[in-house]
N, C-alpha and C positions, 0 to 999 in steps of 0.2 A: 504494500500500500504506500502512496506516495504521502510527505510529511507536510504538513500543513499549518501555516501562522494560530495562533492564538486570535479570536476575532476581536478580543476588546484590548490588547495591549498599545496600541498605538493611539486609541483616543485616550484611553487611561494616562499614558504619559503626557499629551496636549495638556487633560485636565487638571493634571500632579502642576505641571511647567507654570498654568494659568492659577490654580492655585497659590502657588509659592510668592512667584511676583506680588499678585495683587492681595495677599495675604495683611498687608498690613491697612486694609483699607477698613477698618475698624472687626477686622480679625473675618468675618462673615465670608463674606469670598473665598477665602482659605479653607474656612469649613466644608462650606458646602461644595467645592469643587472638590478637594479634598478625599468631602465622603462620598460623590459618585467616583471616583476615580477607587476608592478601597473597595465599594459595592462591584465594581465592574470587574476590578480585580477577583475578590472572591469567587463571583462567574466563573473565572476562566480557570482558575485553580482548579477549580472541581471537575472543569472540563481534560485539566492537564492529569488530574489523579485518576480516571478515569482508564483511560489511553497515552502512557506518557509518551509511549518510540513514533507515538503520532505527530508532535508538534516540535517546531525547530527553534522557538524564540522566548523558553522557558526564561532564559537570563536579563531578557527585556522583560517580561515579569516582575524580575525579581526588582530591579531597577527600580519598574514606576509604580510599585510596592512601598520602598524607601521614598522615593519623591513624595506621594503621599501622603505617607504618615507624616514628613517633614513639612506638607502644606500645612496637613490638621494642625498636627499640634502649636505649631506655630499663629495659625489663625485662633486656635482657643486659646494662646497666652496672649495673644495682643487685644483679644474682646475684653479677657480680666483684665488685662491691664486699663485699658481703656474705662473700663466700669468702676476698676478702682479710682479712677481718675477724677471722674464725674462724680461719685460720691463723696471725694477727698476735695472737690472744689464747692461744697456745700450742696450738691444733689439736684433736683429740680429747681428748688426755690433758689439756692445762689445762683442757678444759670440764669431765671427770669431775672434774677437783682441786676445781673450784670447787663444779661441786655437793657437792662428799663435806662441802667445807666449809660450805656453806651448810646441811645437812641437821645437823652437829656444831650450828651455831648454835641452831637451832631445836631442838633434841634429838632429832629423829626419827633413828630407828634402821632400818635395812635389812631 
């Protein structure tokens, strides 16, 4: 029988890549590409335990496995972080304090 790609490993890496970058954009992007990129992975593992001598790109696998995980968790430290942030800057109510005063500075009126 002739060997055959893995069918989710190449978007899986797009989505690890696009996760990673855009990972710090209040952490969420990184999740969520992140966790379709582990889901798709998953897929394809089971399709790989199945029939291994079938497929030829196991090590790209393994690759955009690690990229992955390295979007996720990255994207869940930078949400805490983030969240610590907004908390540690008085929470909702200091963020309205500051724009009420931001908007006094500038003169704009509600």
């Amino acid at each position: 029988m002739e060997q055959q790609k893995l069918p989710n490993v190449t978007i899986a890496i797009v989505l690890s890549i696009i996760g990673f970058v855009c990972c710090c954009i209040a952490g969420l992007p990184g999740i969520i590409f992140g966790g379709i990129a582990l889901f798709l992975i998953s897929k394809d593992e089971k399709l790989y335990r199945q029939q291994p001598e079938n497929f030829t790109n196991y090590n790209q696998l393994k690759t955009a496995k690690i990229l992955a995980w390295i979007a996720f968790i990255l994207g869940v430290l930078y949400l805490a972080w983030s969240i610590f942030g907004f908390y540690q800057a008085g929470g909702w109510e200091g963020y309205m304090q500051q724009s009420q005063e931001l908007m006094e500075q500038w003169g704009i009126e509600e």
